[in-house]
C-alpha positions in Angstrom: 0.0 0.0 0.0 2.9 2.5 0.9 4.5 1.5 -2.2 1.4 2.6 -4.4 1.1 5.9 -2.6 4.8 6.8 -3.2 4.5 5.7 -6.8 1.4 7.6 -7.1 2.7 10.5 -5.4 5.6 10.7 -7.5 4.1 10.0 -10.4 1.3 13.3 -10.1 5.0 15.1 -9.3 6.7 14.3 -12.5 3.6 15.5 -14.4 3.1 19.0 -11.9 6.9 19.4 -13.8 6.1 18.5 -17.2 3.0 20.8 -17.0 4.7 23.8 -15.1 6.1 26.2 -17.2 8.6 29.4 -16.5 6.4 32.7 -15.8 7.9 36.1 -16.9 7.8 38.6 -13.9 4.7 40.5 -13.4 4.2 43.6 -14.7 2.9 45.8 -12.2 3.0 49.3 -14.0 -0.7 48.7 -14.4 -1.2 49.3 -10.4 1.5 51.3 -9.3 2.1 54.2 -11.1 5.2 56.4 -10.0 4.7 59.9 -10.2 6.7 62.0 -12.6 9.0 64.4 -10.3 8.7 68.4 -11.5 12.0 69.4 -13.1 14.4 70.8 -10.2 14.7 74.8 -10.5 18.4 75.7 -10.6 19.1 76.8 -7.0 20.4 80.9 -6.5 23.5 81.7 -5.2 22.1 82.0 -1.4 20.2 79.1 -1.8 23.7 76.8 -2.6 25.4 78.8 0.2 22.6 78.1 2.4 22.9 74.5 1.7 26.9 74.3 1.7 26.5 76.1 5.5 23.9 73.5 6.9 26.4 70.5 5.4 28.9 71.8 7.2 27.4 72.0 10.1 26.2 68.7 10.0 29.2 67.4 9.4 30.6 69.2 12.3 28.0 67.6 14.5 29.2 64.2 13.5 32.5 64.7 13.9 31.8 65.8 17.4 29.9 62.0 17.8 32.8 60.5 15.3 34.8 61.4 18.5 32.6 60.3 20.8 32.2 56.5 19.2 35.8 56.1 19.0 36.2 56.6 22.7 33.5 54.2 23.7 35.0 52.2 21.4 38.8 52.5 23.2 36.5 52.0 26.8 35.4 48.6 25.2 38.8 47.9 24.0 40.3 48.8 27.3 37.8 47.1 29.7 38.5 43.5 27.5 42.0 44.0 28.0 41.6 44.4 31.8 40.0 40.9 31.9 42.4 39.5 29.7 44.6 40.7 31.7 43.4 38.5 34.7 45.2 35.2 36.0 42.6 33.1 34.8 41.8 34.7 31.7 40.4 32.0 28.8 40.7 31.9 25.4 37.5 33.6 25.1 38.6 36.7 26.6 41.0 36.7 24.3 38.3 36.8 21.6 36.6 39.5 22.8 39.9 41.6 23.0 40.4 40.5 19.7 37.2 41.6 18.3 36.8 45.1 20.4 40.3 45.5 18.3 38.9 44.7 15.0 35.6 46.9 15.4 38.4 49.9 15.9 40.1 48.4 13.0 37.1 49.4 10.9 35.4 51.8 12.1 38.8 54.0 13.0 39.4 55.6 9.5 35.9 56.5 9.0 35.9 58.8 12.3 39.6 60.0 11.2 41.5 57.9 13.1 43.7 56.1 10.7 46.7 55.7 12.8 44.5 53.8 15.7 43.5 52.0 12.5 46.8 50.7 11.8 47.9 50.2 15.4 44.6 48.3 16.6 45.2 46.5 13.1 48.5 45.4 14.6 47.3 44.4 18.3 44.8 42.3 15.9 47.7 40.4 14.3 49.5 39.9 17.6 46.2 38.5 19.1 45.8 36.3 16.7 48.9 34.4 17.4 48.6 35.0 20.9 47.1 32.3 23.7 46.2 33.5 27.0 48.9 35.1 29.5 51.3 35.4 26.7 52.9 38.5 25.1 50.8 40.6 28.0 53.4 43.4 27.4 53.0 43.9 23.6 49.4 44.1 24.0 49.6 46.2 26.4 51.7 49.1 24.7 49.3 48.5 21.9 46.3 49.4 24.3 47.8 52.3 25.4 49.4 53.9 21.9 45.6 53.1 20.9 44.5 55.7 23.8 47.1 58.4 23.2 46.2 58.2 19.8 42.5 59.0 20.1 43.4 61.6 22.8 45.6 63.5 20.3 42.6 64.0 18.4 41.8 63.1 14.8 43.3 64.3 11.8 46.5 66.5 12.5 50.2 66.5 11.0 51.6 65.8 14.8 49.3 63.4 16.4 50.1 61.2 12.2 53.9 61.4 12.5 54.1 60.1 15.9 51.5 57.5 15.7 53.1 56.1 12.2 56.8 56.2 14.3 54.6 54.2 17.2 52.7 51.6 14.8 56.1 51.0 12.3 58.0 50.3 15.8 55.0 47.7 17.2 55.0 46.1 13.6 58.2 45.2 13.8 58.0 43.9 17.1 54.7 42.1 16.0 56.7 40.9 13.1 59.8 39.6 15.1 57.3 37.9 17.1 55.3 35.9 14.8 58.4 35.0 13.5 59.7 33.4 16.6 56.9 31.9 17.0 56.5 30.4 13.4 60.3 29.0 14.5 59.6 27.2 17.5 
């Protein structure tokens, strides 16, 4: 009895196929009908100024938040370091600490932070050939170039060449790292 269901069953399936054809999309300009948009009038001279001015302000605004995120962002990144930084620390921690690194990673640059870009890059790359209770020092003076970096501010000739001299020196050490490690 199961067997004649299943062959019947499969049999109404094979013809559902045959008879099934491919259906072109629906054309629903019919029911929904955009509406044109007038042509845009040329904007005067104030207007464009007017425009430029509120931009900028706007901008302004979020690059008074920009500043803001990136901080919580170094309290996160700080506070999962602090754990790490605990006796009986796991491997988890370690992922957090990891990830709180690579959020900076990203988001860094678009708040105008690319030097805590590149050095939160770096503490990534250590993590990631880090375990638990190792390398505590390295991470550390990655941590703390992240804050001073933030601190200086975004964006400035000063606060660039001394974080590029800070991340080029913890690359290298990064770098000599990995490499002693790849050796043992």
């Amino acid at each position: 009895m199961l067997s004649k269901l299943f062959s019947k069953a499969t049999s109404a399936a094979s013809k559902n196929r045959l008879n099934s054809q491919t259906l072109p999309p629906p054309d629903i300009s019919r029911v929904i009908k955009p509406k044109p948009l007038p042509p845009a009038a040329p904007l005067s001279a104030d207007e464009a100024e007017s425009l430029a001015v509120e931009a900028e302000r706007a901008i302004d605004s979020l690059s008074e938040q920009f500043e803001a995120w990136m901080r919580r962002d170094l309290d996160s990144l700080r506070a999962t370091w602090a754990i790490a930084q605990k006796p009986e620390a796991t491997a988890e921690d370690y992922r957090r600490l990891y990830t709180a690194a690579h959020n900076i990673t990203g988001a860094a640059p678009s708040y105008g932070f690319p030097a805590v870009s590149r050095l939160s890059r770096s503490l990534c790359t250590l993590l990631s050939q880090t375990r638990p209770g190792e390398n505590a020092p390295l991470i550390n003076l990655h941590v703390e170039a992240c804050r001073a970096a933030i601190a200086a501010g975004p964006e400035g000739d000063a606060s660039h060449s001394v974080a590029d001299a800070v991340c080029d020196a913890l690359e290298r050490r990064v770098a000599a790292r990995a490499a002693t490690a790849q050796r043992a």
